[in-house]
N, C-alpha and C positions, 0 to 999 in steps of 0.2 A: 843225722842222716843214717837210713837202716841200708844195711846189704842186702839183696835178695840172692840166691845163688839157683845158680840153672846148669842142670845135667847135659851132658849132649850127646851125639851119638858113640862115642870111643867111651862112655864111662868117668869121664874127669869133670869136673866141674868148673863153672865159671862165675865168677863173681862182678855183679852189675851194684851201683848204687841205686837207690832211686833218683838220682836227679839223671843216671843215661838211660834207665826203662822209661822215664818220662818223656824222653827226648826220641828215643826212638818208637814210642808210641804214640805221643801225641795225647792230644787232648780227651778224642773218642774212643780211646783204648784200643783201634787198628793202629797195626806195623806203620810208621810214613816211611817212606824211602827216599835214601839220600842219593842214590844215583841211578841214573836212565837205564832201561835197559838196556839199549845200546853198550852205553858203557861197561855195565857189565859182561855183552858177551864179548865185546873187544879185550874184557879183561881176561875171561875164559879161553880164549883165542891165545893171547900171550901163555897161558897158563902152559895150553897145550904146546906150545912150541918149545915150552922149557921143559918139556916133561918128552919133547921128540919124537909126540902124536900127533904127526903132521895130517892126518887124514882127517882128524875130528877137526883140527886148526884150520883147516882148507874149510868144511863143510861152515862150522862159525862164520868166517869171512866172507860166505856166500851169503850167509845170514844175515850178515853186519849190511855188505854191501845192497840187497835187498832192502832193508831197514831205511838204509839212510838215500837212494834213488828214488824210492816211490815218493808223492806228493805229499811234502810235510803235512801233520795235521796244526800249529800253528809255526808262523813265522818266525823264528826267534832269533835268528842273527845267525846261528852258530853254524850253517851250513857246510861254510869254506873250512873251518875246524876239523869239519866232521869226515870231510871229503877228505884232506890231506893226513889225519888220522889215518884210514881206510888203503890209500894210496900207500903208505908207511908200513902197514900191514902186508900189504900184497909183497912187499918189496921186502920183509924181513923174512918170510914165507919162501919164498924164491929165494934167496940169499942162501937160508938154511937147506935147502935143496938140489943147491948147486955152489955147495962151500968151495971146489976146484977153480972155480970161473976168473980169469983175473978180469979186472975192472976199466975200464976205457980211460 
């Protein structure tokens, strides 16, 4: 099994086998990707809140929540996931925004 190794932007380098450039390339030598984009911007959304850039974290979750109201393009189950993700979001948003608040 050979290493390939890949520069990145900070200068350091990182070292892939080829059996995970194969994996995250695939067969036709395009990127496949492992998660929705959704999930990724839910993930950049948490990013920001830990980083206590609540303003790009709000704009995200307008994003997410846009994303995931409009009309699926297919069916795939995961709707009520995706809704109460979303709901969880808002609600850690507001939490961090109002740390004073005591809770009912």
């Amino acid at each position: 099994m050979e290493t390939a190794t890949v520069g990145t932007t900070t200068g350091a380098a990182v070292s892939h086998t080829d059996e995970e450039i194969a994996r995250e390339t695939g067969s036709g030598g395009a990127p496949r990707y492992s998660r929705r984009l959704s999930d990724k911007i839910l993930i950049a959304f948490h990013h920001g809140c830990d980083q206590g850039d609540f303003e790009v974290a709000e704009q995200l979750l307008h994003i997410l929540e846009m994303m995931l109201t409009r009309r699926p393009l297919t069916p795939d189950g995961t709707r009520r996931r995706n809704m109460e993700s979303l709901v969880a979001a808002h609600e850690r948003l507001w939490h961090l925004r109002h740390p004073n608040v005591d809770e009912f």
